[in-house]
N, CA and C atoms as a LAMMPS dump frame, in Angstrom:
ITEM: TIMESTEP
0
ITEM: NUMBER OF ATOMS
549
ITEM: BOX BOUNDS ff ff ff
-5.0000000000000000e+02 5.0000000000000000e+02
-5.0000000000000000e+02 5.0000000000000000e+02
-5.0000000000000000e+02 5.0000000000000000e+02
ITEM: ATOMS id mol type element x y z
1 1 1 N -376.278 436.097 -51.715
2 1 2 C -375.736 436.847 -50.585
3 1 3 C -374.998 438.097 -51.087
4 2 1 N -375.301 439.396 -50.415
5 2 2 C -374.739 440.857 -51.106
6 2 3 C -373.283 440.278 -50.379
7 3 1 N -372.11 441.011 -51.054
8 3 2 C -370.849 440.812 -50.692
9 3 3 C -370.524 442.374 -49.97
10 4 1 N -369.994 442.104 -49.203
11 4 2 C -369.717 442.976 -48.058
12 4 3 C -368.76 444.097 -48.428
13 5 1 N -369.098 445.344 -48.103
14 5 2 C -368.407 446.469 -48.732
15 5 3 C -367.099 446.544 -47.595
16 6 1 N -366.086 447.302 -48.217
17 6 2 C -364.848 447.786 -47.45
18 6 3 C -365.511 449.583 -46.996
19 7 1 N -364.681 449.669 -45.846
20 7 2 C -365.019 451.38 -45.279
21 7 3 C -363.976 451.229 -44.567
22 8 1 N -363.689 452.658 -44.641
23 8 2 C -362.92 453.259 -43.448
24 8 3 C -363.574 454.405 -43.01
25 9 1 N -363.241 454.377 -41.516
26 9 2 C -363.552 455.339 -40.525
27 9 3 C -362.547 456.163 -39.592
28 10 1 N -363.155 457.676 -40.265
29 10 2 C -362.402 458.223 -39.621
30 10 3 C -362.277 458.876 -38.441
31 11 1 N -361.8 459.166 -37.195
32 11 2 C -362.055 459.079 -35.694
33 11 3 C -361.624 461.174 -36.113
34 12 1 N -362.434 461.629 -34.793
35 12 2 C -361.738 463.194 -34.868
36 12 3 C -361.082 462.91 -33.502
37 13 1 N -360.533 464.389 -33.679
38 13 2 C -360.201 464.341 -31.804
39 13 3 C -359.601 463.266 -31.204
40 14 1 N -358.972 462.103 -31.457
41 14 2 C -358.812 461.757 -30.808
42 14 3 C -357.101 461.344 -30.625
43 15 1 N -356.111 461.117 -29.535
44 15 2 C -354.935 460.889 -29.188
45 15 3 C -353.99 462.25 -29.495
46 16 1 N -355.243 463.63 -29.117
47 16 2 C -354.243 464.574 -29.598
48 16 3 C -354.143 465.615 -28.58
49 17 1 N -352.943 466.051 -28.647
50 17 2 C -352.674 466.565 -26.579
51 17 3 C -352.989 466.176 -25.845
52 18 1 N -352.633 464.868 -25.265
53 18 2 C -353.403 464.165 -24.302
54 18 3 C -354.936 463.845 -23.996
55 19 1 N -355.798 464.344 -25.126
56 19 2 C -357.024 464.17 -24.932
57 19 3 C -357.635 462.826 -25.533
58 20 1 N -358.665 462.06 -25.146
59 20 2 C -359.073 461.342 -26.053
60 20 3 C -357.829 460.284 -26.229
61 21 1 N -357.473 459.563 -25.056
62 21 2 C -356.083 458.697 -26.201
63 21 3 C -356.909 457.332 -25.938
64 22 1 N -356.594 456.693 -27.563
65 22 2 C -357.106 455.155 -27.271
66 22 3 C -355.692 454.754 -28.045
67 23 1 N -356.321 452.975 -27.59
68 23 2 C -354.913 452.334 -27.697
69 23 3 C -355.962 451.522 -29.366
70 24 1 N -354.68 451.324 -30.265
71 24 2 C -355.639 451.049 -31.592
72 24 3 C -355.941 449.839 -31.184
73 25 1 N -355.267 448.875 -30.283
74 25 2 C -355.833 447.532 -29.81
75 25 3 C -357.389 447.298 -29.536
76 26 1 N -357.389 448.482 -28.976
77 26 2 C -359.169 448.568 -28.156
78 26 3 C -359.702 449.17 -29.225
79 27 1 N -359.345 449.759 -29.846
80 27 2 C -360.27 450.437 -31.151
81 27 3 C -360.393 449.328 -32.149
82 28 1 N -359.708 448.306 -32.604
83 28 2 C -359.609 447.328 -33.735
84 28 3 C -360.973 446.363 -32.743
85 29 1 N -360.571 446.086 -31.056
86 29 2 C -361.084 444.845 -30.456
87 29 3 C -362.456 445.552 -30.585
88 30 1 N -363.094 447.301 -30.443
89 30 2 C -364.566 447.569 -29.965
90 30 3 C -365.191 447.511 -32.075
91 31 1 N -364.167 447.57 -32.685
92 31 2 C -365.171 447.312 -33.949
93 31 3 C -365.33 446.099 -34.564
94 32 1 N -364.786 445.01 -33.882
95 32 2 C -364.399 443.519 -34.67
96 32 3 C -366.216 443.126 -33.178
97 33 1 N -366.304 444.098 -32.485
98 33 2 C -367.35 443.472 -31.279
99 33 3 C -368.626 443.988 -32.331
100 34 1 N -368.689 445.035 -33.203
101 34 2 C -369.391 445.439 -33.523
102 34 3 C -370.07 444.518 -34.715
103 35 1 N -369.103 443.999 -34.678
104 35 2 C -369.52 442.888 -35.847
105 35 3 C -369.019 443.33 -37.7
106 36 1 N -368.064 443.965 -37.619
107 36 2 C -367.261 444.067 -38.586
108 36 3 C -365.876 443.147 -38.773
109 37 1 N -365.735 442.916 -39.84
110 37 2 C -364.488 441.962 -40.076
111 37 3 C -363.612 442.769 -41.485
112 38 1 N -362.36 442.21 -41.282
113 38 2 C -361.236 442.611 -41.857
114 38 3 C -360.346 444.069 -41.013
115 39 1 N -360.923 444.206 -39.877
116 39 2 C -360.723 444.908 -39.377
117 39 3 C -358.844 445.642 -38.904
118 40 1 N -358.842 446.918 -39.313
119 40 2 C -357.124 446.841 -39.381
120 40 3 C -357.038 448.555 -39.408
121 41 1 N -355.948 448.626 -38.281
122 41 2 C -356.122 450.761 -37.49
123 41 3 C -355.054 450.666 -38.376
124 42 1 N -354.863 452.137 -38.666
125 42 2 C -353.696 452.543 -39.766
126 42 3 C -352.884 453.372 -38.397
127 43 1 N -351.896 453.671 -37.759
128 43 2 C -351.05 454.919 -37.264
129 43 3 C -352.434 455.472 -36.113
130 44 1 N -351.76 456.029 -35.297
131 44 2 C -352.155 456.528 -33.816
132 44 3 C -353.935 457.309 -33.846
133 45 1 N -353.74 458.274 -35.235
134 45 2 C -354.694 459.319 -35.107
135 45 3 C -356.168 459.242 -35.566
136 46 1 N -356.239 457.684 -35.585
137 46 2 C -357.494 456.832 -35.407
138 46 3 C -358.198 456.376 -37.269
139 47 1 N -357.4 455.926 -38.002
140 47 2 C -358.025 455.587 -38.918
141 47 3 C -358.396 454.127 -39.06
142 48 1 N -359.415 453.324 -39.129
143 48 2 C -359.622 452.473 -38.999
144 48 3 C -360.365 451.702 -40.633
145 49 1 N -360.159 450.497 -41.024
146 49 2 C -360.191 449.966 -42.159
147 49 3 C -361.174 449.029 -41.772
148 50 1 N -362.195 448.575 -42.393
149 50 2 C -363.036 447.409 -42.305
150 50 3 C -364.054 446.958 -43.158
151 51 1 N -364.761 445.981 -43.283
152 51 2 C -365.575 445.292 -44.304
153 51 3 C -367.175 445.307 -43.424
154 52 1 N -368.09 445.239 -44.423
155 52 2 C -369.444 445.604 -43.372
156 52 3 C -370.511 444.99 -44.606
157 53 1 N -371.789 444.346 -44.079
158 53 2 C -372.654 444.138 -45.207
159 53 3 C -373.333 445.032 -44.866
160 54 1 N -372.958 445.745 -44.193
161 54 2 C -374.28 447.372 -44.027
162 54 3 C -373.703 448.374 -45.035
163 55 1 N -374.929 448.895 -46.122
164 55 2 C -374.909 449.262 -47.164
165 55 3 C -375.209 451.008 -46.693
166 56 1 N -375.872 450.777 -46.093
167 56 2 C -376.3 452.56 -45.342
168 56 3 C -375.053 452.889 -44.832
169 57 1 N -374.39 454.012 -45.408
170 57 2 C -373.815 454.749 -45.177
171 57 3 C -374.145 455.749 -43.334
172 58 1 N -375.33 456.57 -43.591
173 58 2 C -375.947 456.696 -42.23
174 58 3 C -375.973 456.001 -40.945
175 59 1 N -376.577 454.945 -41.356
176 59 2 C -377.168 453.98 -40.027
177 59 3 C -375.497 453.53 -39.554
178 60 1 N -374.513 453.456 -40.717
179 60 2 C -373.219 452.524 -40.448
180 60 3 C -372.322 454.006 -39.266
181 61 1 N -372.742 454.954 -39.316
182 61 2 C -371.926 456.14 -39.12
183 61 3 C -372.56 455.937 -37.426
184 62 1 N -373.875 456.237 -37.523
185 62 2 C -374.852 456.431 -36.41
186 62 3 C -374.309 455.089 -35.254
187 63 1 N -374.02 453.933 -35.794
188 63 2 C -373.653 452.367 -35.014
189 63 3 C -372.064 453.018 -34.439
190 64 1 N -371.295 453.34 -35.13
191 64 2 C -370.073 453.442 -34.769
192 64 3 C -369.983 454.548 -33.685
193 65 1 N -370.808 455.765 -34.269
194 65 2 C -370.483 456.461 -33.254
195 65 3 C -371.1 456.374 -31.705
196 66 1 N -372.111 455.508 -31.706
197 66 2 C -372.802 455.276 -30.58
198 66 3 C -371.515 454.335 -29.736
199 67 1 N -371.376 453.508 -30.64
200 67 2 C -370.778 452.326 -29.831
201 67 3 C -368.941 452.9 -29.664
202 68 1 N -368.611 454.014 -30.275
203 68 2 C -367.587 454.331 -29.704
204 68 3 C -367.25 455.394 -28.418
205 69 1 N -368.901 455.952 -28.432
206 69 2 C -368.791 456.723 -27.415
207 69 3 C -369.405 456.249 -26.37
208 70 1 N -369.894 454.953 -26.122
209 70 2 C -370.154 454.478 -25.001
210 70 3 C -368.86 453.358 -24.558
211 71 1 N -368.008 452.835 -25.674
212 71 2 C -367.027 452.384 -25.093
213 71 3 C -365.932 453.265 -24.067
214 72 1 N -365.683 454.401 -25.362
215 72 2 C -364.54 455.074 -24.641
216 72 3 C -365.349 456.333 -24.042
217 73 1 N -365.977 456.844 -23.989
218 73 2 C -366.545 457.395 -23.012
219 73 3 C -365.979 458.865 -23.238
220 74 1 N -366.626 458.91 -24.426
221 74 2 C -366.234 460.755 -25.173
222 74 3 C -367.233 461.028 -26.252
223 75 1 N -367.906 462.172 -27.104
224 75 2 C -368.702 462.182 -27.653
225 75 3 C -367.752 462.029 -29.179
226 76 1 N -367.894 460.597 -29.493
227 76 2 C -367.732 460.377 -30.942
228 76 3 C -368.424 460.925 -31.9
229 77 1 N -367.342 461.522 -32.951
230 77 2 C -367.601 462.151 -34.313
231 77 3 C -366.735 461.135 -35.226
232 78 1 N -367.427 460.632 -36.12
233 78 2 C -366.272 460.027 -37.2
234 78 3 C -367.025 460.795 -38.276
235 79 1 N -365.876 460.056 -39.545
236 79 2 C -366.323 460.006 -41.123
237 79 3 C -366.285 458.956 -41.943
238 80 1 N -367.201 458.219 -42.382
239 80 2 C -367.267 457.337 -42.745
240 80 3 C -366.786 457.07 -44.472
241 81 1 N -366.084 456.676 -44.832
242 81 2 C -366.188 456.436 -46.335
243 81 3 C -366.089 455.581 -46.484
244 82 1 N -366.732 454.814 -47.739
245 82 2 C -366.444 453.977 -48.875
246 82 3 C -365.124 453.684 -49.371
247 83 1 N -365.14 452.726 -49.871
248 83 2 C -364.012 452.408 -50.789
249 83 3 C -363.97 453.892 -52.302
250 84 1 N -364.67 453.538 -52.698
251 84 2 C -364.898 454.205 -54.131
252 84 3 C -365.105 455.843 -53.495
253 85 1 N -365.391 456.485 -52.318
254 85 2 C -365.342 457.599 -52.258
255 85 3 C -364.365 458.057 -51.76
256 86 1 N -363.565 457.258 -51.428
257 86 2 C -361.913 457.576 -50.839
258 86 3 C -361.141 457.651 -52.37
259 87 1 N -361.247 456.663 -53.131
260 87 2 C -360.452 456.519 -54.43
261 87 3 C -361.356 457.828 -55.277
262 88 1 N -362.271 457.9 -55.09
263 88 2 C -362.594 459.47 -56.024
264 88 3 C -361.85 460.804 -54.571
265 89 1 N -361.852 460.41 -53.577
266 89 2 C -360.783 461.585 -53.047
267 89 3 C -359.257 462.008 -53.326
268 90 1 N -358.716 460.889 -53.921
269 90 2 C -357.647 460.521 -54.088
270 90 3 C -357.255 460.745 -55.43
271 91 1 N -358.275 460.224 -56.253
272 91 2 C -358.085 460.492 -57.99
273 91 3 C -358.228 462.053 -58.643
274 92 1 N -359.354 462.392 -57.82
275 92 2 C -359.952 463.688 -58.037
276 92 3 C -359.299 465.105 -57.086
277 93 1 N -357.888 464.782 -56.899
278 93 2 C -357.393 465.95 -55.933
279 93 3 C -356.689 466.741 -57.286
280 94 1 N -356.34 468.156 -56.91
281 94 2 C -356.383 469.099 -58
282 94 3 C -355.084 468.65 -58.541
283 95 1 N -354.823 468.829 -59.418
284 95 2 C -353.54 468.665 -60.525
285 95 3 C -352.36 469.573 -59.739
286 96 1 N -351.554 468.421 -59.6
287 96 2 C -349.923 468.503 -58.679
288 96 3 C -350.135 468.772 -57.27
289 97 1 N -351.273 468.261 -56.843
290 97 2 C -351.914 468.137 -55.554
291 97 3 C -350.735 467.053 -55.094
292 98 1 N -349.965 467.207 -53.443
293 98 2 C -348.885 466.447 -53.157
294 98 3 C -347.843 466.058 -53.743
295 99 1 N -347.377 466.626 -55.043
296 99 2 C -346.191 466.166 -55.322
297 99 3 C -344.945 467.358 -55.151
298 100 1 N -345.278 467.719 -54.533
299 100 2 C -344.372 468.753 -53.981
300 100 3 C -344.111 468.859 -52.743
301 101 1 N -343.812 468.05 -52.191
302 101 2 C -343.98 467.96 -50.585
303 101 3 C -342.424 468.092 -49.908
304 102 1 N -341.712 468.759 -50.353
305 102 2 C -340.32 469.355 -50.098
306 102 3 C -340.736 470.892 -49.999
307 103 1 N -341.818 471.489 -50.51
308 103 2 C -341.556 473.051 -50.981
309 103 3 C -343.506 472.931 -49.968
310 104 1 N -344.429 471.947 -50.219
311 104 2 C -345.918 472.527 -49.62
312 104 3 C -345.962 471.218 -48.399
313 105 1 N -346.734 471.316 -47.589
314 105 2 C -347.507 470.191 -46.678
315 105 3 C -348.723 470.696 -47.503
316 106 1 N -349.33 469.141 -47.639
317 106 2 C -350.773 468.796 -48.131
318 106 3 C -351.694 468.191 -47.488
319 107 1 N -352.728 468.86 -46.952
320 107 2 C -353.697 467.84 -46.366
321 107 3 C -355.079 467.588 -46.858
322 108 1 N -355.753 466.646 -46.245
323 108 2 C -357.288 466.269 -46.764
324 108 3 C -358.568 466.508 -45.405
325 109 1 N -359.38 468.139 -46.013
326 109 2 C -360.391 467.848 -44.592
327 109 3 C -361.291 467.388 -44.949
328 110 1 N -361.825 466.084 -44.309
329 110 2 C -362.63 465.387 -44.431
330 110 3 C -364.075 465.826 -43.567
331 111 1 N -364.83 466.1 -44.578
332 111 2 C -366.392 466.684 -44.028
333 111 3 C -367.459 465.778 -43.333
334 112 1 N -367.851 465.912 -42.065
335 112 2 C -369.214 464.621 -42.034
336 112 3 C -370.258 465.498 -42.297
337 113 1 N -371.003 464.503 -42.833
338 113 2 C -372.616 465.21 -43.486
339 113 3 C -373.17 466.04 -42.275
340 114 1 N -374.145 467.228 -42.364
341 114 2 C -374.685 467.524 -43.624
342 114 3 C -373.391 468.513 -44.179
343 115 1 N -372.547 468.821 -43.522
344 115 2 C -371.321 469.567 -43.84
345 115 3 C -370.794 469.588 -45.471
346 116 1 N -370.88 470.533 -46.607
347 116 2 C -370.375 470.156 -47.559
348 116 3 C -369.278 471.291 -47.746
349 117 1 N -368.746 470.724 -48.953
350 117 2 C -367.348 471.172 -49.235
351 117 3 C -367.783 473.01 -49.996
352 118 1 N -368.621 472.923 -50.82
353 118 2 C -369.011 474.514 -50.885
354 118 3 C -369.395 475.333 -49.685
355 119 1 N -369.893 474.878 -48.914
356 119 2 C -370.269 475.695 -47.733
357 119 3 C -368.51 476.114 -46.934
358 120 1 N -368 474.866 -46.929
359 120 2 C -366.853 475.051 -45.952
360 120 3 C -365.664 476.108 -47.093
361 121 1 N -365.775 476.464 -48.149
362 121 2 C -364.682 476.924 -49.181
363 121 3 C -364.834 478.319 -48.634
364 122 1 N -366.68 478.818 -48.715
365 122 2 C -366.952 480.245 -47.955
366 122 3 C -366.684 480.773 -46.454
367 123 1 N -366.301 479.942 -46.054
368 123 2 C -365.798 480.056 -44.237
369 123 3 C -364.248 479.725 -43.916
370 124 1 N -363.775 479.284 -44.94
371 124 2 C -361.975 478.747 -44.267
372 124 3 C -361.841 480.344 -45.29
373 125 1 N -360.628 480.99 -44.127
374 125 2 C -359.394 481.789 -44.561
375 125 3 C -358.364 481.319 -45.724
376 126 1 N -357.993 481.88 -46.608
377 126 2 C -356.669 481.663 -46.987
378 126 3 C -355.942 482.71 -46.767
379 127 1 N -354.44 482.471 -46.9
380 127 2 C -353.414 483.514 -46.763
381 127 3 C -352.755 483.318 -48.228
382 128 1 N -352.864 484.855 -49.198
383 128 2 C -352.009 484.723 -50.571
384 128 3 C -350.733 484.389 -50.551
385 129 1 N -350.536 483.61 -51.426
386 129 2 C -348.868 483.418 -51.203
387 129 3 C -348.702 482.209 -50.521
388 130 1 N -349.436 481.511 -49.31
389 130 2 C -349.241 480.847 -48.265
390 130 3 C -349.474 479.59 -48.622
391 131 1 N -351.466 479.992 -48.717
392 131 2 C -352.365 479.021 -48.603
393 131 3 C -352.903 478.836 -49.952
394 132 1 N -353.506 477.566 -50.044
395 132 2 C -354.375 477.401 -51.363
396 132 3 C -355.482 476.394 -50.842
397 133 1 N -356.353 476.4 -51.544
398 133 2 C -357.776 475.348 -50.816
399 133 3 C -358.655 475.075 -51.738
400 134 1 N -359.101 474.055 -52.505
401 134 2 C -360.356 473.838 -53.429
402 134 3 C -360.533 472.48 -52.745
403 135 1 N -362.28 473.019 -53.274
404 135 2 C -363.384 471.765 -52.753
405 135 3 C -363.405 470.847 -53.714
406 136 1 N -363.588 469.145 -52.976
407 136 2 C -363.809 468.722 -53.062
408 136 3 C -364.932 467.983 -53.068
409 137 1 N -364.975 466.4 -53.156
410 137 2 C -366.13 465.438 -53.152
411 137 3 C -366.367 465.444 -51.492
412 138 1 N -366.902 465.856 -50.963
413 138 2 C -367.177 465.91 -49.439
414 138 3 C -365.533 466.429 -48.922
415 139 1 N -364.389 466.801 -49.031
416 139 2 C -363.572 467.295 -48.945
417 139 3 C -363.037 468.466 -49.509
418 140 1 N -362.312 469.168 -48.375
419 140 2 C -361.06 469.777 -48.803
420 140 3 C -359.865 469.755 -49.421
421 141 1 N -359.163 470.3 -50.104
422 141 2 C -357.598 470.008 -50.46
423 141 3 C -357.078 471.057 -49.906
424 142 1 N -356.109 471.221 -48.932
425 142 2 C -355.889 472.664 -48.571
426 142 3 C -354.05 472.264 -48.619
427 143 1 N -353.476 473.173 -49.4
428 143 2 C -351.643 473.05 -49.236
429 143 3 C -350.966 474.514 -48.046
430 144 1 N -350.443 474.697 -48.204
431 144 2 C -349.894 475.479 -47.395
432 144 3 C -348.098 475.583 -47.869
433 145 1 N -347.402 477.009 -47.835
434 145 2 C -346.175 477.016 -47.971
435 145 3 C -345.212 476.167 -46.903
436 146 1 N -344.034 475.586 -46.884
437 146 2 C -343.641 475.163 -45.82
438 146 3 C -342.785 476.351 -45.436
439 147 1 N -341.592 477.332 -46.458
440 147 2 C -341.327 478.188 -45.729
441 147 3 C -342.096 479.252 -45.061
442 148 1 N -343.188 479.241 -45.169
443 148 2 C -343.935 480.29 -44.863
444 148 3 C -345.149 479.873 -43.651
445 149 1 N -344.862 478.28 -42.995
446 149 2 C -345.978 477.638 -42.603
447 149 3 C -346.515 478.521 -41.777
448 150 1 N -345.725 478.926 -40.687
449 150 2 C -346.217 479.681 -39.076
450 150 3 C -347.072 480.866 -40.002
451 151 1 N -347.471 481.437 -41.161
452 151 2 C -348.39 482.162 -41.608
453 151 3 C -349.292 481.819 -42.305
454 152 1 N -350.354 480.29 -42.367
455 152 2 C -350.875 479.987 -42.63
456 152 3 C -352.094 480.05 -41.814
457 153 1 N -352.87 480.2 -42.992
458 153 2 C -354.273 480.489 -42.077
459 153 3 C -355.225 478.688 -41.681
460 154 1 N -354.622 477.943 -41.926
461 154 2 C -354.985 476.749 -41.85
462 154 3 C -355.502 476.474 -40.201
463 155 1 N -354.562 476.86 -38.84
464 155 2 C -355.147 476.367 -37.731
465 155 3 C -356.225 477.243 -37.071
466 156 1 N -356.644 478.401 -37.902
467 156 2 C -357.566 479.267 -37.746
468 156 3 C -358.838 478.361 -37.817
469 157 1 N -359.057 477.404 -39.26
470 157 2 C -360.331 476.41 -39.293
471 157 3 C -360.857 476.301 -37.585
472 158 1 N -360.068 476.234 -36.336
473 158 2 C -360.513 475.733 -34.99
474 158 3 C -361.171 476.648 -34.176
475 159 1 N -361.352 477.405 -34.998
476 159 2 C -362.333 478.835 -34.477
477 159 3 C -363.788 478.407 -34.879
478 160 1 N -363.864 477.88 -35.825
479 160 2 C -365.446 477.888 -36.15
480 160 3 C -366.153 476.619 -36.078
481 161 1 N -367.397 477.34 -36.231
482 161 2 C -368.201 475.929 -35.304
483 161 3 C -368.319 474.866 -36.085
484 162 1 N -368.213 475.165 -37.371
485 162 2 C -367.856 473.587 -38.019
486 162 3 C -367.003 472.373 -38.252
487 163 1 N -366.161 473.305 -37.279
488 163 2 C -364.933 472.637 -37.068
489 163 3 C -364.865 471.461 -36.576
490 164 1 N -366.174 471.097 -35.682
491 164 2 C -366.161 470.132 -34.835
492 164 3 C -366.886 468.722 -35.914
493 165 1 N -367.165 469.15 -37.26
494 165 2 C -367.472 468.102 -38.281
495 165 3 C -366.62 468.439 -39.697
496 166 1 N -364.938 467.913 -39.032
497 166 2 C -363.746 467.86 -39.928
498 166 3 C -363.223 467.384 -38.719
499 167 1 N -362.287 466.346 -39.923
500 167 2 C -361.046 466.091 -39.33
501 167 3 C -360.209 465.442 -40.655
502 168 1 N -359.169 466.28 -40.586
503 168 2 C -357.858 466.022 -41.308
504 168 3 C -356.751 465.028 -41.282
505 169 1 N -356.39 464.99 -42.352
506 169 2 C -355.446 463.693 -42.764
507 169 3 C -354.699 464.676 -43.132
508 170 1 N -353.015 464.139 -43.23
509 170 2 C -352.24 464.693 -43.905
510 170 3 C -352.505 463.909 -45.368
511 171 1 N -351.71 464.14 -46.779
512 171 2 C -351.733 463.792 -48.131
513 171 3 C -351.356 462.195 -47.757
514 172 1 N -350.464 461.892 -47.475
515 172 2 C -349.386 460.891 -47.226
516 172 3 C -350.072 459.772 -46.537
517 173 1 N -350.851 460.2 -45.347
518 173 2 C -352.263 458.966 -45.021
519 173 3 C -352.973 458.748 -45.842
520 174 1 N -353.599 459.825 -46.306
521 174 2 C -355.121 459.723 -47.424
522 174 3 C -354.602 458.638 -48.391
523 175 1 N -353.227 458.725 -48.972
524 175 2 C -352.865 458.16 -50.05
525 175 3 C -352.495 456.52 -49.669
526 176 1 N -352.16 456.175 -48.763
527 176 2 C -351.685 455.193 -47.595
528 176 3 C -352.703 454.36 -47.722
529 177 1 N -354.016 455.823 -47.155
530 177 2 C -355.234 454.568 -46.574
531 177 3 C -355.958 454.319 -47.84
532 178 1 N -355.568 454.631 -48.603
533 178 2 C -356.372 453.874 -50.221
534 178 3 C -355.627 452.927 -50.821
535 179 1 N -354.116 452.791 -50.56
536 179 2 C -353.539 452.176 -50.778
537 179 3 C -353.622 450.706 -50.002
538 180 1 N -353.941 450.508 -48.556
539 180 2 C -354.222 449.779 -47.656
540 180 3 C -355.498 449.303 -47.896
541 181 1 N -356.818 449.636 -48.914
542 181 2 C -357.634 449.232 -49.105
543 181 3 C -357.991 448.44 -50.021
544 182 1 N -356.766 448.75 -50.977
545 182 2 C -356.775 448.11 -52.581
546 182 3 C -355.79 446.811 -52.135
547 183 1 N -355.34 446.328 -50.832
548 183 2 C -354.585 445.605 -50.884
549 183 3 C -355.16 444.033 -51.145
């Protein structure tokens, strides 16, 4: 018997300005229906943890998002990762990536396929001085000054049309939800 992989999934859009709000109760109860187990939501902005003997990455993305947008009744986008591609997101962030989080905010944009991280490096803005951004393994690392935040070119990303295949974590989840996986 193959032993069942860990994933997390990541929700866009959703519980933010009143749009899209689910309760993580119904989000834990519509993926434990789906037939996933170990099932466990991290915080409001939809990250969800679970175990699956479905090995396809694809087909596992394609199930969720069907069955979340016919539950809640919105056009679901997630991102699906692995165990091991979250811990290479996590291992592989640039040197003194988040440890400065008194002086930068750090976040992680998380790409869904076919979306890659070179394509998205040539389309996000930076601001000198402000902003900083290198690609990742299907991600972004993007920091930003904190005294300087309101001049960051970071909420500009919501202009373009790829925008709608990303969705961001702050450092402090990303690191959380790998931590919550190794438990």
């Amino acid at each position: 018997m193959m032993k069942a992989s860990q994933y997390l999934t990541l929700l866009r859009g959703i519980n933010v300005g009143g749009k899209n709000i689910m309760k993580m109760t119904d989000l834990k109860s519509c993926f434990e229906k789906m037939g996933f187990t170990g099932v466990l939501t991290y915080i409001q902005s939809g990250n969800i943890l679970f175990t699956s003997d479905e090995k396809d990455k694809t087909s596992l993305t394609d199930k969720i998002e069907q069955a979340l947008s016919e539950r809640f009744n919105y056009q679901s986008r997630v991102v699906v990762l692995s165990y091991k591609q979250l811990k290479t997101v996590v291992d592989k962030a640039p040197p003194g990536f988040g440890k400065n989080a008194d002086k930068y905010r750090y976040d992680v944009l998380f790409l869904k396929e076919p979306l890659t991280s070179k394509e998205m490096m040539k389309k996000i803005s930076i601001r000198e001085g402000v902003d900083k951004a290198y690609a990742g393994e299907s991600v972004l690392y993007f920091s930003r000054l904190i005294s300087r935040a309101s001049q960051s070119r970071l909420s500009r990303i919501v202009i373009l049309p790829d925008y709608q295949y990303i969705t961001i974590r702050n450092w402090n989840t990303a690191s959380k939800l790998l931590a919550l996986m190794e438990q």
